[in-house]
C-alpha positions as CSV (number, residue, x, y, z in Angstrom):
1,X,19.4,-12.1,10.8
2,X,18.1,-9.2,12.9
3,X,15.2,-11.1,14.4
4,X,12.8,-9.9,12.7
5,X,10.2,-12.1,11.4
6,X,8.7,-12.8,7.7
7,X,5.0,-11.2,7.8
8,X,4.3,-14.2,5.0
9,X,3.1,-17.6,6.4
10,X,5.1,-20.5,5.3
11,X,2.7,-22.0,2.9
12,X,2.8,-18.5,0.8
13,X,6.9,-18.3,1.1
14,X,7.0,-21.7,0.2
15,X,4.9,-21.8,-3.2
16,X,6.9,-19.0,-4.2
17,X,9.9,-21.0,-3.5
18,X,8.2,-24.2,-5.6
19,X,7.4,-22.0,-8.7
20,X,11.0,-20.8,-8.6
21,X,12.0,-24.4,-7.9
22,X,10.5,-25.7,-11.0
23,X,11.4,-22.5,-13.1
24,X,14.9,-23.2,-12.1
25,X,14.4,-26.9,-13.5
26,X,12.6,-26.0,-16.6
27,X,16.0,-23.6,-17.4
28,X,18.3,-26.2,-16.5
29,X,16.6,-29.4,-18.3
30,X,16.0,-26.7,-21.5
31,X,20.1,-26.0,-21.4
32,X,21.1,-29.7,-20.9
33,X,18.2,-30.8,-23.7
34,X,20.0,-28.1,-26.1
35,X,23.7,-28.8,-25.2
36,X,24.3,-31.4,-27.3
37,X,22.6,-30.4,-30.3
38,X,23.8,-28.0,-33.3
39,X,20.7,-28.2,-35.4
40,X,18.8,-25.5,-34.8
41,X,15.4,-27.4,-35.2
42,X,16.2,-29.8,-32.4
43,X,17.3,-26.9,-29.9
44,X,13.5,-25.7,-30.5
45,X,11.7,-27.6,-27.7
46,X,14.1,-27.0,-25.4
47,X,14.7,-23.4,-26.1
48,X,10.6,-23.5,-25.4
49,X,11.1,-25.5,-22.2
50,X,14.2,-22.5,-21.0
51,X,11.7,-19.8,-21.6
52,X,8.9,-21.3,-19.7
53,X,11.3,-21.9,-16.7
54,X,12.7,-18.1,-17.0
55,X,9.1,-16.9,-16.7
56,X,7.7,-18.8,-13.9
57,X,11.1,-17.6,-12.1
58,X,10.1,-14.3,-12.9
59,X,6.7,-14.8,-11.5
60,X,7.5,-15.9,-8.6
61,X,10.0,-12.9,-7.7
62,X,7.2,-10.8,-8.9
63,X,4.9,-12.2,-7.1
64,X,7.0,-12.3,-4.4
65,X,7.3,-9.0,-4.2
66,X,4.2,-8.3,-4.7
67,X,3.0,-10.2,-1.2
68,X,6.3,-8.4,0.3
69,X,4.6,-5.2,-0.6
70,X,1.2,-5.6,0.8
71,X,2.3,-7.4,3.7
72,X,4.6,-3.6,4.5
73,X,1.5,-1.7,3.1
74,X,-0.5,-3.9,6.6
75,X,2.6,-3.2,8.7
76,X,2.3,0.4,7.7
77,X,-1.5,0.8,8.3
78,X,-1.3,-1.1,11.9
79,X,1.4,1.6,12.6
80,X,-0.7,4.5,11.6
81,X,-3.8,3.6,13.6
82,X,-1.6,2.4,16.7
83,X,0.1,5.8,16.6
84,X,-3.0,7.4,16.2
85,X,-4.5,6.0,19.7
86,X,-1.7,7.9,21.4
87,X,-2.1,11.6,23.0
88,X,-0.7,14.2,21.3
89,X,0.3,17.3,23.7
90,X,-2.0,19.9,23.7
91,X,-2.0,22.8,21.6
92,X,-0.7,26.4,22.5
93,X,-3.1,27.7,25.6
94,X,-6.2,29.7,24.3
95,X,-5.2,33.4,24.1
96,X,-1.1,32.7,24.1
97,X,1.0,32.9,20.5
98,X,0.3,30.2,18.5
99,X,3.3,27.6,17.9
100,X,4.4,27.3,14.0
101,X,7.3,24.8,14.6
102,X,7.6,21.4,12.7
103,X,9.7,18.7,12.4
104,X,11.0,16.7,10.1
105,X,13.9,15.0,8.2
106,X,15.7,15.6,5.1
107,X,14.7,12.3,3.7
108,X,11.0,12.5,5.3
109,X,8.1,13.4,2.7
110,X,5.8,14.9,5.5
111,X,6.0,17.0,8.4
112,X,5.3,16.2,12.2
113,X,4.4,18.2,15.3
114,X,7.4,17.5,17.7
115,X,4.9,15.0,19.9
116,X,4.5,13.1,16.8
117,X,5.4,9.6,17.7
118,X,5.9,9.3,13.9
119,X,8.7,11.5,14.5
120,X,9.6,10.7,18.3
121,X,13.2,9.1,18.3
122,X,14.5,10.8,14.9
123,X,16.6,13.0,13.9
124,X,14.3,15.8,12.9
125,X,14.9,19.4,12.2
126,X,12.3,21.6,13.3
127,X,11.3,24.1,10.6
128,X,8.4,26.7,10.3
129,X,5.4,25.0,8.6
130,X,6.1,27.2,5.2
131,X,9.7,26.4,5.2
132,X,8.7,22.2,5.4
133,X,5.9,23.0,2.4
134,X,8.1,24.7,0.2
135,X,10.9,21.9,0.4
136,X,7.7,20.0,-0.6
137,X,6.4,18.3,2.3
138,X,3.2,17.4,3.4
139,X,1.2,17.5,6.7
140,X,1.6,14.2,8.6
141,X,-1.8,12.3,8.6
142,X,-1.5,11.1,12.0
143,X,-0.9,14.2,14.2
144,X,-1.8,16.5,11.8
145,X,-0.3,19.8,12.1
């Protein structure tokens, strides 16, 4: 592992882990119930019982990922307002040429000033601001340029 922690407490891992659990044993006793039967009419409960067990393992991954989601969507937010505490260098001095340079990466969706610590520690290719909007980007929301 890379040391990173789960942002899910262990009782919400481990009911996802229980519904899968039984899921898994509802698909299992369905297929061994079924196994020995040819008649089609017997294999009807337990094809019931193998469905059940496929959709609560399909909850649980879902909602799984679902937690997974908001739990990056909280990680994301706590980034945005730390980064927002931080100074951002000062703008061009009053009366001297204003600065139109932006960075940002290929794979980025917005565009940073260069003190963005959204940006600080990538590798970013500064741009004008009009060649970064008509690649499609957007202004950054935290040092907004």
């Amino acid at each position: 592992m890379s040391g990173r922690r789960s942002t899910l407490p262990i009782a919400g891992r481990s009911r996802f882990a229980a519904l899968g659990l039984v899921g898994a044993a509802l698909l299992t006793l369905g297929w061994y119930r079924s196994a020995g039967t040819v008649v089609f009419s017997d294999q009807m409960v337990s094809g019931a019982l193998a469905a059940a067990g496929s959709m609560a393992v399909c909850l649980a991954v879902a909602l799984r990922t679902l937690a997974g989601r908001r739990a990056v969507e909280r990680r994301l937010a706590d980034l945005v307002e730390r980064a927002s505490d931080l100074p951002l260098s000062p703008g061009p001095a009053a009366g001297g040429p204003a600065v139109d340079v932006f960075v940002a990466t290929p794979s980025m969706g917005r565009y940073h000033r260069p003190s963005c610590p959204l940006a600080t520690g990538k590798p970013v290719q500064a741009a004008a601001r009009a060649a970064h909007e008509g690649a499609g980007k957007k202004r950054c929301g935290v040092c907004q340029p």
